[in-house]
N, CA, C and O atoms as a printed pandas DataFrame, in Angstrom:
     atom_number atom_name residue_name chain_id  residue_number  x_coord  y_coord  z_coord
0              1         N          UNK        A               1   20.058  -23.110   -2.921
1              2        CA          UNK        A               1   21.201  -22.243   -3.088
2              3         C          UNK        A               1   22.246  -22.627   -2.042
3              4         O          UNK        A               1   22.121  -22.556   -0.820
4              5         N          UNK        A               2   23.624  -23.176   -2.962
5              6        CA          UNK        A               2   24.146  -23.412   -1.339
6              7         C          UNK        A               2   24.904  -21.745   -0.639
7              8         O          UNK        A               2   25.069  -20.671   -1.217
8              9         N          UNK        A               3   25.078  -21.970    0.146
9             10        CA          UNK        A               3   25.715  -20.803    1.337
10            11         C          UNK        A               3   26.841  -20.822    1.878
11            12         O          UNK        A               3   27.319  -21.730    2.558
12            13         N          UNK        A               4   27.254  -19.930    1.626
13            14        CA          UNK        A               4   29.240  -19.752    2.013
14            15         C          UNK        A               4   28.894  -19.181    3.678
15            16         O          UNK        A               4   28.011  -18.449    4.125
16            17         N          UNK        A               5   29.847  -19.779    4.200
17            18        CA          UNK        A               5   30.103  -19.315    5.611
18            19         C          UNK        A               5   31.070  -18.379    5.709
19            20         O          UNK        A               5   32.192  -18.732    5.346
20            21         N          UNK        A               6   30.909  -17.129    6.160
21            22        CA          UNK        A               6   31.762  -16.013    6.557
22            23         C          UNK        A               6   31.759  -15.546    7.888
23            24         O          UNK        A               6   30.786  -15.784    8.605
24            25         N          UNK        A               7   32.938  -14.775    8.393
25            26        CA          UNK        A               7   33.066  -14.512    9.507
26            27         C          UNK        A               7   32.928  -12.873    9.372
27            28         O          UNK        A               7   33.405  -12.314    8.383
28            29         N          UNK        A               8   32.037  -11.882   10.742
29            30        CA          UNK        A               8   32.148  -10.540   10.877
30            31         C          UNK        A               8   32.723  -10.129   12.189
31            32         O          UNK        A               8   32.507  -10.705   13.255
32            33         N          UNK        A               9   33.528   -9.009   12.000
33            34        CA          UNK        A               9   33.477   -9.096   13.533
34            35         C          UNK        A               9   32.775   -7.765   13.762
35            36         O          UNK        A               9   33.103   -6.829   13.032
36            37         N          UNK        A              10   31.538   -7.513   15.003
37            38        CA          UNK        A              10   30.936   -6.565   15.311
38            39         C          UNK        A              10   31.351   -5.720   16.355
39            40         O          UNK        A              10   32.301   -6.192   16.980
40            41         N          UNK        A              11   30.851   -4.341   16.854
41            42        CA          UNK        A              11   31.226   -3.782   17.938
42            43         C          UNK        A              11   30.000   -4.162   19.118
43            44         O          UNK        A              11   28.947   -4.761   18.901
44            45         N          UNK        A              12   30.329   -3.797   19.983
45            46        CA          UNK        A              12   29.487   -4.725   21.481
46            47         C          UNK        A              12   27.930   -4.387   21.595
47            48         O          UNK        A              12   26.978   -5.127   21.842
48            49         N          UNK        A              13   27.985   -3.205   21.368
49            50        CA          UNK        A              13   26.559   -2.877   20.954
50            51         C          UNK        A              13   26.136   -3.039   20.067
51            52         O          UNK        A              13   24.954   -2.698   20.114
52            53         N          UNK        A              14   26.483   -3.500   18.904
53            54        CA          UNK        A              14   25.847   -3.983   17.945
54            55         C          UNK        A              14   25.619   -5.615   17.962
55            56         O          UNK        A              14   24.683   -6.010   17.266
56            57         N          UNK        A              15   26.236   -6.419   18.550
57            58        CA          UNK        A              15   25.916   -7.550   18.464
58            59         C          UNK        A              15   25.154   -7.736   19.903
59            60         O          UNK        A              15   24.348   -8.665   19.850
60            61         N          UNK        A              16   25.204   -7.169   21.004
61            62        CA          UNK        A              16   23.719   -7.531   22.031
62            63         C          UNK        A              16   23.040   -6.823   20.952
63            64         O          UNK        A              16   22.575   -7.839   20.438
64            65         N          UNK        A              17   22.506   -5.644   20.011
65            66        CA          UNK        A              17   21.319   -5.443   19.579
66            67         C          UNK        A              17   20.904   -6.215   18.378
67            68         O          UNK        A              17   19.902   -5.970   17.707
68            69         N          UNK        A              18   21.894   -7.319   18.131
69            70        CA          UNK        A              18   21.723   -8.291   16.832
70            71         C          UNK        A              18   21.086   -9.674   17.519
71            72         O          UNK        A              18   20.367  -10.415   16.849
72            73         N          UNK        A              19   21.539  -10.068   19.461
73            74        CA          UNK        A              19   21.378  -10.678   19.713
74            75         C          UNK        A              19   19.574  -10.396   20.105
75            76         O          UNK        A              19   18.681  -11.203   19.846
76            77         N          UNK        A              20   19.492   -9.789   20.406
77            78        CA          UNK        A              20   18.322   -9.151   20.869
78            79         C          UNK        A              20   17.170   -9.362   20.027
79            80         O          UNK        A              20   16.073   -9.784   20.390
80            81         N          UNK        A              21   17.535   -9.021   18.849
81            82        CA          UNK        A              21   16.889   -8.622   17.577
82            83         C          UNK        A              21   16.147  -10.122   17.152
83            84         O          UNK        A              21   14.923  -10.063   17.030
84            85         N          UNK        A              22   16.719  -11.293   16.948
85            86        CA          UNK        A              22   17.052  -12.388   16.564
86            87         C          UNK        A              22   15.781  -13.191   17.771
87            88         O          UNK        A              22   14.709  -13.666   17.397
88            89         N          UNK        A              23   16.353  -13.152   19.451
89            90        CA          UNK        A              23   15.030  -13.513   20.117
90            91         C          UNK        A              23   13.883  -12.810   20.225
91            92         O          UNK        A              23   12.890  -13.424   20.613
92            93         N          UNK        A              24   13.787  -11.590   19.954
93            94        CA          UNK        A              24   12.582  -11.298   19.845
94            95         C          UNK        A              24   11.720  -11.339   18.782
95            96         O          UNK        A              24   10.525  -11.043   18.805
96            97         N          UNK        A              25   12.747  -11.938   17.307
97            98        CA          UNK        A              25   11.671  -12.364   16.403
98            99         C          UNK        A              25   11.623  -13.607   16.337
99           100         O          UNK        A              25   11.251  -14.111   15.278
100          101         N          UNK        A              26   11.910  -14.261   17.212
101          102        CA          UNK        A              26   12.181  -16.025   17.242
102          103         C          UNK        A              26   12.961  -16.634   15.799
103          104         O          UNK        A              26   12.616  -17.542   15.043
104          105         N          UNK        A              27   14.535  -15.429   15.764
105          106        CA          UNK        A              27   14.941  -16.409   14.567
106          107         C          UNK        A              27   16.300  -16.477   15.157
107          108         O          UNK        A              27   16.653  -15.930   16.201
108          109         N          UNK        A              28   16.912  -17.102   14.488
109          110        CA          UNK        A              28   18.768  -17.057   14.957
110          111         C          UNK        A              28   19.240  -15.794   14.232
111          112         O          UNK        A              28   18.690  -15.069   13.403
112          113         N          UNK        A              29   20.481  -15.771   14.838
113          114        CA          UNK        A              29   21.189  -14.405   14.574
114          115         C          UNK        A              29   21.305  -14.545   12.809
115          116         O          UNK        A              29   21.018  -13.567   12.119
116          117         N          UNK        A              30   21.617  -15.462   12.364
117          118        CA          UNK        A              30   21.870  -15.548   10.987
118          119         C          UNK        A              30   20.880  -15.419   10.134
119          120         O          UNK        A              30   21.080  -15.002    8.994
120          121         N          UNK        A              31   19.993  -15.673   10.465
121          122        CA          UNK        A              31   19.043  -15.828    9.607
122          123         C          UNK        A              31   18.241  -13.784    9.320
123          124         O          UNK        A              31   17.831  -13.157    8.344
124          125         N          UNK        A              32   18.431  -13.455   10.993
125          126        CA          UNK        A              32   18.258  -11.851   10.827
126          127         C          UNK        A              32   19.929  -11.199    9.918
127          128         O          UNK        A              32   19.770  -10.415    8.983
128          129         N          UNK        A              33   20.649  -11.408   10.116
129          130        CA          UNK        A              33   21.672  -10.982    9.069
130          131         C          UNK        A              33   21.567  -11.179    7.898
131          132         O          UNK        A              33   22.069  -10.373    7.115
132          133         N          UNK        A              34   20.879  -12.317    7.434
133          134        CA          UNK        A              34   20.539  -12.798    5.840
134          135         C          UNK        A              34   19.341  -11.882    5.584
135          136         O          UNK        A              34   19.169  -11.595    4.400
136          137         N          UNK        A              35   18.436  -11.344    6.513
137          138        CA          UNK        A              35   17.575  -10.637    5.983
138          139         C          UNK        A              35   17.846   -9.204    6.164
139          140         O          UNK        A              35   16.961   -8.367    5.985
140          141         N          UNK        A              36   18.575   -9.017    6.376
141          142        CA          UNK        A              36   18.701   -7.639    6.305
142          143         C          UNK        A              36   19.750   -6.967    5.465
143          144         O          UNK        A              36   19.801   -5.761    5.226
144          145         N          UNK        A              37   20.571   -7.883    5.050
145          146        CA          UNK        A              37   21.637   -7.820    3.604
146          147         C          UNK        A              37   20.631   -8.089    2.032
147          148         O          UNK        A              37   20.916   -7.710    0.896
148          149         N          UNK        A              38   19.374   -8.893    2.515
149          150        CA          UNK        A              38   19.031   -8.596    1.734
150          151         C          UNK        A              38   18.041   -7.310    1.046
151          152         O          UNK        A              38   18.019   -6.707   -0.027
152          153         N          UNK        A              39   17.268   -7.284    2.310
153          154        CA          UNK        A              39   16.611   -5.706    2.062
154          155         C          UNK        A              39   17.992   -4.494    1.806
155          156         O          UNK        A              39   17.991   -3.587    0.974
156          157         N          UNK        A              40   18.689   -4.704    2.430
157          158        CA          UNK        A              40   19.955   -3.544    1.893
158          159         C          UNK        A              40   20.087   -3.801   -0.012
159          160         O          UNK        A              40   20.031   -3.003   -0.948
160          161         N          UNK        A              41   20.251   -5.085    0.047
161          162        CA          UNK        A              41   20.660   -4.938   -1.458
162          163         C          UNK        A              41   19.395   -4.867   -2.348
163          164         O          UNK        A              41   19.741   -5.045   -3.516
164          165         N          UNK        A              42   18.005   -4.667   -2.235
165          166        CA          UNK        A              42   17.142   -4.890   -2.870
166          167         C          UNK        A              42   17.140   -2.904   -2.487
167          168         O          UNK        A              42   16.891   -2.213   -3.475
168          169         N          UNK        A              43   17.367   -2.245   -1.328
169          170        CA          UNK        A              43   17.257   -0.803   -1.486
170          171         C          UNK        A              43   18.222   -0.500   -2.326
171          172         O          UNK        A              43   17.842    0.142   -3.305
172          173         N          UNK        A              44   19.641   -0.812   -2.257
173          174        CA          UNK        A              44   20.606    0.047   -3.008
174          175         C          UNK        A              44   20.488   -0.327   -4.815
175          176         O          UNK        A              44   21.135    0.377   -5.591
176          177         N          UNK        A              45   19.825   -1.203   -5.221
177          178        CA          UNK        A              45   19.992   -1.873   -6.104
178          179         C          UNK        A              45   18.806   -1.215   -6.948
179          180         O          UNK        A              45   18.885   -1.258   -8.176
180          181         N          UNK        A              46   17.703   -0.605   -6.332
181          182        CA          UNK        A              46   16.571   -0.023   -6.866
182          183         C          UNK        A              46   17.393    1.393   -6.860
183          184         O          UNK        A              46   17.469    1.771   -8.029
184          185         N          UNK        A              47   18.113    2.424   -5.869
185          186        CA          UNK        A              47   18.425    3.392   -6.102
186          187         C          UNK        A              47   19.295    3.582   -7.537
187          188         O          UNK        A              47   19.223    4.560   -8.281
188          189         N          UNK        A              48   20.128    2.396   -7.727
189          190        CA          UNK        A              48   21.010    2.720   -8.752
190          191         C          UNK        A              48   20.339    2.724  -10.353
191          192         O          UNK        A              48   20.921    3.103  -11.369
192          193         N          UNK        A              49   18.963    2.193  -10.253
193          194        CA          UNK        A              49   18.597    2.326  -11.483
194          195         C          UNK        A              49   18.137    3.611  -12.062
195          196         O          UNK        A              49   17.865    4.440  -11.193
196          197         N          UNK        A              50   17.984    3.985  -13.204
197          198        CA          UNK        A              50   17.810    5.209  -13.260
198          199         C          UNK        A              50   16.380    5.496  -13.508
199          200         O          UNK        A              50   15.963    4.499  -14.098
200          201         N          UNK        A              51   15.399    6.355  -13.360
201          202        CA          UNK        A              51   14.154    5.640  -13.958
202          203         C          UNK        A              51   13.916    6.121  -15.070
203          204         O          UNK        A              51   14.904    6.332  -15.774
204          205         N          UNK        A              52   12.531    6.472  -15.641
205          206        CA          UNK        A              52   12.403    6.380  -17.177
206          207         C          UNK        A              52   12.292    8.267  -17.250
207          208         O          UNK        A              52   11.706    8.892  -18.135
208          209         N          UNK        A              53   12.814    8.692  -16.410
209          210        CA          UNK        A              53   12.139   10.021  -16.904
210          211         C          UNK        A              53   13.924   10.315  -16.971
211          212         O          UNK        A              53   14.335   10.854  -17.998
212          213         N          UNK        A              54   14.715   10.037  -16.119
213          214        CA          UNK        A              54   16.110   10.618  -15.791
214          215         C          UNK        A              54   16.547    9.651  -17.181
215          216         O          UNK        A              54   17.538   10.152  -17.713
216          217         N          UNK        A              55   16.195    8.732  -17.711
217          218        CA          UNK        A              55   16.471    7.830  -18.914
218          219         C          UNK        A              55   16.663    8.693  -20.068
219          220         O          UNK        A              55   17.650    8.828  -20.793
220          221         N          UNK        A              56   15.487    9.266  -20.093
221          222        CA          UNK        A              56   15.086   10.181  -21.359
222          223         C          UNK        A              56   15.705   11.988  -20.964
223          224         O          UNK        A              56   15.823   12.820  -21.863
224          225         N          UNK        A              57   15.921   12.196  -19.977
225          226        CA          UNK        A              57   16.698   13.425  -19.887
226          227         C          UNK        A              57   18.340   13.149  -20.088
227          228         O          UNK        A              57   19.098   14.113  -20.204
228          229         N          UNK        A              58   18.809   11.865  -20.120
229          230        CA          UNK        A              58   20.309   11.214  -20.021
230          231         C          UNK        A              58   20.519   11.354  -21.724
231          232         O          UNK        A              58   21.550   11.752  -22.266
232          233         N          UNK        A              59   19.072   10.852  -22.517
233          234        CA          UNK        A              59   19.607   10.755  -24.154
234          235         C          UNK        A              59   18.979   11.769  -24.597
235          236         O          UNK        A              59   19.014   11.736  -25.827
236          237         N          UNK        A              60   18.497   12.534  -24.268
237          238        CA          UNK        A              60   18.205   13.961  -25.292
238          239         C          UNK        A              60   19.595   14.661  -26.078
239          240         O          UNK        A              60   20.672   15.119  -25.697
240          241         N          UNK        A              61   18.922   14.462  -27.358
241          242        CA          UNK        A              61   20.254   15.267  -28.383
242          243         C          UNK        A              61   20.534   14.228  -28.685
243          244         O          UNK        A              61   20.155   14.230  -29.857
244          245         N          UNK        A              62   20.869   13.439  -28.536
245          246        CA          UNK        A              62   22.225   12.164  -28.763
246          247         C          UNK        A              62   21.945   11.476  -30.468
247          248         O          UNK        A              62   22.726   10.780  -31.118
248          249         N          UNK        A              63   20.261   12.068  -30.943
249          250        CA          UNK        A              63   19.974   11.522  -32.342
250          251         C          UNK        A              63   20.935   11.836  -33.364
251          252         O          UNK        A              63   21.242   12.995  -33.082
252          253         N          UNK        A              64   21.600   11.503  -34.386
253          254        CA          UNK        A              64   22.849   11.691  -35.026
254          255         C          UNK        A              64   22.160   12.721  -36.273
255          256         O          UNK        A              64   22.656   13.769  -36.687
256          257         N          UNK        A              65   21.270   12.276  -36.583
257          258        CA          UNK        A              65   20.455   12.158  -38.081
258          259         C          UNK        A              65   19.923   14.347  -37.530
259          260         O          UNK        A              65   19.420   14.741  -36.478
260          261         N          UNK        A              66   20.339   15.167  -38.763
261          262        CA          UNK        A              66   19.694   16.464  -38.467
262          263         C          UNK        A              66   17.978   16.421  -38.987
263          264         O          UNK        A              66   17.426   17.521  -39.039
264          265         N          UNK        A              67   17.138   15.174  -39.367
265          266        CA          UNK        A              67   15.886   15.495  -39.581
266          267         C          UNK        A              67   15.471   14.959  -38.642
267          268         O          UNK        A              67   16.332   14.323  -38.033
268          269         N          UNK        A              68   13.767   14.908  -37.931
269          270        CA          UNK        A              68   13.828   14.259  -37.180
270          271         C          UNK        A              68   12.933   12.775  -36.977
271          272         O          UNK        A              68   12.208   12.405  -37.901
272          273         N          UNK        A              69   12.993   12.317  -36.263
273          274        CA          UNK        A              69   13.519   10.488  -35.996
274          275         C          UNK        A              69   12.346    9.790  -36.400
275          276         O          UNK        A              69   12.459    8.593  -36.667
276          277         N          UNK        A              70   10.847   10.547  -36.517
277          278        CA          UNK        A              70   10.199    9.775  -36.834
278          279         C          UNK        A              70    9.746   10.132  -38.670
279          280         O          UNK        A              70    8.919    9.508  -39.336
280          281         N          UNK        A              71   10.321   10.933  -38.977
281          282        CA          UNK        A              71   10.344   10.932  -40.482
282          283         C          UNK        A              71   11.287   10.133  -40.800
283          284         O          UNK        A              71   11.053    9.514  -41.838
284          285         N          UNK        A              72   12.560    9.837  -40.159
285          286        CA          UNK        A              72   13.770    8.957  -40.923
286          287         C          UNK        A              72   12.858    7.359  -40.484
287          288         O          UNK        A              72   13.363    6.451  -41.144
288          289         N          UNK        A              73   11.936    6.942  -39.761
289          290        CA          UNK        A              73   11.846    5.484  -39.403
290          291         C          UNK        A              73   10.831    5.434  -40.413
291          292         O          UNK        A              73   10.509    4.270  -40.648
292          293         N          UNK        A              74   10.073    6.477  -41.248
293          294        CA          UNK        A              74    8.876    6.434  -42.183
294          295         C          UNK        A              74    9.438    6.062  -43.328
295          296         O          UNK        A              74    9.013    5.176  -44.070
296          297         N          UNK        A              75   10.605    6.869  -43.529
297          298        CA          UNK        A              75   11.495    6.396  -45.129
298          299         C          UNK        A              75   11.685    5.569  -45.139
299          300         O          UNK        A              75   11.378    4.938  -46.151
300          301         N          UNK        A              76   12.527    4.692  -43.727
301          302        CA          UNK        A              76   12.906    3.464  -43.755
302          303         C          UNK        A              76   11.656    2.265  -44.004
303          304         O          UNK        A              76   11.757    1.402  -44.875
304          305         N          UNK        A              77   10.769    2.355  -43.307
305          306        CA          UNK        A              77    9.270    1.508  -43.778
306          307         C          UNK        A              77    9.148    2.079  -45.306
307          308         O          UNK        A              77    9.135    1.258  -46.223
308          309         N          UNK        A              78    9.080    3.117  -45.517
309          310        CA          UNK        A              78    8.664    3.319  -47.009
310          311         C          UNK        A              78    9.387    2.302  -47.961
311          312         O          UNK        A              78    8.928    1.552  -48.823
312          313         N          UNK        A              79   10.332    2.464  -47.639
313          314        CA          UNK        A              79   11.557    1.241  -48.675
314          315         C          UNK        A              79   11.305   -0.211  -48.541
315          316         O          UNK        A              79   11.981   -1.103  -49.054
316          317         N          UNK        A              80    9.947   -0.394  -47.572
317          318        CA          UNK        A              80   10.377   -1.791  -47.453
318          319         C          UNK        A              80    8.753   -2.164  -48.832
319          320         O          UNK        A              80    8.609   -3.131  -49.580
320          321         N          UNK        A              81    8.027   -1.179  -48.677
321          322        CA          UNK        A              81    6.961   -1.460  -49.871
322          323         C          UNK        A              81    7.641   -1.373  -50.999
323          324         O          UNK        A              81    7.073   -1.544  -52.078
């Protein structure tokens, strides 16, 4: 994957605790910034999904048809004999 170079600028305590961070896990500063943008985007990215229960409370009602859905998918198989 290639990698774009960008510039941040930090406040003072945050970059001694970035510098910090980096020798005490024996990595360079960049490499702890690459990992921690990525756990950010792997948290926010799971929050935004919705799961299967908020799925099915999002489409309740929304069936068009007034009978209901699994008698209309039986007619439809019926027609195909």
């Amino acid at each position: 994957m290639k990698k774009k170079r960008t510039i941040i600028s930090l406040d003072a305590a945050d970059k001694r605790w970035l510098d910090q961070k980096a020798k005490d896990t024996h990595q360079t500063m960049t490499q702890v910034v690459r990992e921690a943008i990525a756990e950010y985007r792997t948290k926010t990215e799971e929050k935004e999904k919705p799961s299967f229960k908020e799925l099915l409370e999002r489409t309740r009602g929304i069936w068009p048809h007034q009978e209901d859905a699994l008698e209309y998918v039986r007619k439809l198989r019926d027609e195909w004999r």
